[in-house]
Legacy VTK file of the C-alpha trace (Angstrom):
# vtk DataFile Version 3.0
C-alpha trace
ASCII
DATASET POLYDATA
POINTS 180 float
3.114 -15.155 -19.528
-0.208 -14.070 -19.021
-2.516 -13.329 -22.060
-3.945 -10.092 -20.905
-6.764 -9.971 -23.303
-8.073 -12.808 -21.823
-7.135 -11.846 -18.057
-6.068 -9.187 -15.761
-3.239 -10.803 -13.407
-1.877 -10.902 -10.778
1.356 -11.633 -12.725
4.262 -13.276 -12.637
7.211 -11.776 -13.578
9.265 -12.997 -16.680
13.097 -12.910 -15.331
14.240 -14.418 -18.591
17.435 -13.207 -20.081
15.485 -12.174 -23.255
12.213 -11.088 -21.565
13.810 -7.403 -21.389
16.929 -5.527 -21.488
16.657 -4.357 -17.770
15.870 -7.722 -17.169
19.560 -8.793 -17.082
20.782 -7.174 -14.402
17.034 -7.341 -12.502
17.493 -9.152 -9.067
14.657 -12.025 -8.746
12.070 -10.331 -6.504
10.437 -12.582 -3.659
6.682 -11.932 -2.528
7.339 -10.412 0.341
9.973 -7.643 -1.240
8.340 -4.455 -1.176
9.738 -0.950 -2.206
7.366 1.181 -1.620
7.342 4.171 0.428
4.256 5.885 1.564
4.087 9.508 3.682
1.176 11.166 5.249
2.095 14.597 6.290
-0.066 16.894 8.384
1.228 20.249 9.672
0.298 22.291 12.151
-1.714 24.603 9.871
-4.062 21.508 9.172
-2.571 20.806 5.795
-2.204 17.613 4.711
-0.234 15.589 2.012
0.783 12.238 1.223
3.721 10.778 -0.935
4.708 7.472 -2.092
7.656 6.175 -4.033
7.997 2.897 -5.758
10.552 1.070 -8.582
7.836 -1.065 -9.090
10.172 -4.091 -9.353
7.945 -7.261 -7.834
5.435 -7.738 -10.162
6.446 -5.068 -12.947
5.411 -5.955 -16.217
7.179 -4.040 -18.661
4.983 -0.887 -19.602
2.800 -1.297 -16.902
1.963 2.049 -14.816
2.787 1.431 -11.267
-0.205 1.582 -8.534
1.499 4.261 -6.909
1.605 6.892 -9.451
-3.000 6.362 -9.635
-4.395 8.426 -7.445
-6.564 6.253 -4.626
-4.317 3.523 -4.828
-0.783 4.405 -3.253
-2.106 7.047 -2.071
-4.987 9.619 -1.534
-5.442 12.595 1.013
-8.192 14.800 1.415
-7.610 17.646 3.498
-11.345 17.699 5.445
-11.138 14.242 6.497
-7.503 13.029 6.231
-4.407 10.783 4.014
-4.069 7.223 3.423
-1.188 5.085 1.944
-0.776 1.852 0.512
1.967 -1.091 -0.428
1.648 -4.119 -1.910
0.667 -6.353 -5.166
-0.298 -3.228 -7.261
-1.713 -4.941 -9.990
-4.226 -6.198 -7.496
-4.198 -3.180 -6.032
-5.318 -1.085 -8.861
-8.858 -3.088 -8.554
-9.700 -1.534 -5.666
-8.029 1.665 -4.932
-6.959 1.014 -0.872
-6.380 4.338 0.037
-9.224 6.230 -1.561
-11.496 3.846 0.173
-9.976 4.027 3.937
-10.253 8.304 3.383
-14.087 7.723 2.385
-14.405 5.393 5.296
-13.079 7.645 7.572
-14.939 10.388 6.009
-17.804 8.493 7.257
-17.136 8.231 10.682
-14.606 5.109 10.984
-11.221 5.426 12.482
-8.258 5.227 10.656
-7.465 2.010 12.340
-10.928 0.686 11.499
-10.592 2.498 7.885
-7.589 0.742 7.066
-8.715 -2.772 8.261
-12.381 -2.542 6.243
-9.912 -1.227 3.070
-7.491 -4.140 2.912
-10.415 -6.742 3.983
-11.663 -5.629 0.378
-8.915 -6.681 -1.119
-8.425 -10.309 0.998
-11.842 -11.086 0.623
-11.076 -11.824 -3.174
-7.826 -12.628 -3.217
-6.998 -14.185 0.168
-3.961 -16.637 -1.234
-2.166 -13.914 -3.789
-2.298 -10.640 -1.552
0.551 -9.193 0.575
0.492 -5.649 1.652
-0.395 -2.633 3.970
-2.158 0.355 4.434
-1.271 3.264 7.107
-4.049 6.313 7.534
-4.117 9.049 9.266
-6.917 11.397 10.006
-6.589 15.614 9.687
-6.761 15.535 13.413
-3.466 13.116 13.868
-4.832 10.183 14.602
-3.635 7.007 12.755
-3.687 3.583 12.327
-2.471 0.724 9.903
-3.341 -3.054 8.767
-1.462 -5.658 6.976
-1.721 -9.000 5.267
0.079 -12.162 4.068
3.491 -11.231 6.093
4.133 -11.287 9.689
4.579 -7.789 10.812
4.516 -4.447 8.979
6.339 -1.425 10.641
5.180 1.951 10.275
6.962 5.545 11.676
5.106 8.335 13.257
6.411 11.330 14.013
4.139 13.898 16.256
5.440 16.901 17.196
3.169 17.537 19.983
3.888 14.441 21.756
7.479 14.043 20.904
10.433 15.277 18.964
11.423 11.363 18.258
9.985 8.911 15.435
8.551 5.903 17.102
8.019 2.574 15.038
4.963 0.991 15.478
4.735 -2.638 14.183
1.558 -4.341 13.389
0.568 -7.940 13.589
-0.648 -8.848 10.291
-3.536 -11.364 9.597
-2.975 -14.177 6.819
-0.046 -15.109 7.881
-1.134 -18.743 9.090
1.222 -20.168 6.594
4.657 -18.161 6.761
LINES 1 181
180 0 1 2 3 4 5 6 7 8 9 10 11 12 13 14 15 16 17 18 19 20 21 22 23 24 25 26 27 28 29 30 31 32 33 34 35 36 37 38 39 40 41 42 43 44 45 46 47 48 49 50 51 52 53 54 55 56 57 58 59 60 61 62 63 64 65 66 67 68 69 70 71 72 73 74 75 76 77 78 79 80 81 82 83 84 85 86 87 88 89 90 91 92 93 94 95 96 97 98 99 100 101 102 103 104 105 106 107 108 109 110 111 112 113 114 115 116 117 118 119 120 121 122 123 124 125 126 127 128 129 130 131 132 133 134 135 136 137 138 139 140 141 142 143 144 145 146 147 148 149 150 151 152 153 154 155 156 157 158 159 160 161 162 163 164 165 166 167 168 169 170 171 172 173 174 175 176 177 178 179
């Protein structure tokens, strides 16, 4: 277990028998598991939300907040420029708050693509052999984009109403993969 006065994970998670009650019946969580759901909504008034939902199993140390409930992190929308949302290793995560940095990014002028690229390189630059995740964005005028690491390919839905009444996935090759 990781002192935590001395440092800040990432963690490991404790699946001991005694490490916690809810530990018992806890299925072992690999790296690549991820729970987390992440919505960008934008109607045709201009409003915009986003949404995420997590149990916060891989990497949950007991007590621990999940990423997705801090604003920036899971997720972030502002109205005037657009929504971003965000999966992976939240304790690494928290460090650098993914989704309020692709909306400021594409508040100055980057796409969303391009937004959510520069936003997870922040987080691979420092930890390039620990990270797995993905961020989708979207800007207020519907255009959207998405970038992954450490796992092969990350799908994404997109429903727009103006081009079509059907969801389309869109999968995205992921960089720092080499190894898988």
């Amino acid at each position: 277990m990781v002192n935590s006065t001395k440092k800040c994970g990432p963690y490991t998670p404790d699946f001991s028998e005694d490490s916690s009650p809810s530990r018992k019946f806890a299925r072992k969580s690999h790296r690549f598991d991820h729970d987390t759901i992440g919505m960008i909504a934008l109607d045709s008034t201009g409003k915009m939300a986003v949404g995420t939902s997590t149990n916060g199993k891989n990497h949950k140390i007991p007590g621990r907040s999940s990423d997705s409930a801090i604003p920036g992190c899971g997720g972030f929308v502002d109205e005037s420029v657009g929504g971003a949302v965000a999966t992976g290793d939240g304790d690494i995560m928290m460090r650098f708050s993914p989704a309020f940095l692709a909306v400021e990014l594409m508040r100055g002028g980057m796409s969303p693509q391009k937004a959510a690229e520069v936003s997870l390189n922040r987080i691979t630059t420092k930890y390039p052999d620990s990270y797995s995740g993905a961020i989708v964005a979207a800007s207020k005028d519907g255009e959207y984009g998405a970038a992954c690491y450490g796992i092969k390919k990350f799908p994404y839905s997109v429903r727009d109403s103006q081009q079509s009444s059907k969801t389309r996935v869109i999968e995205v090759e992921c960089t720092g993969n080499e190894n898988l």
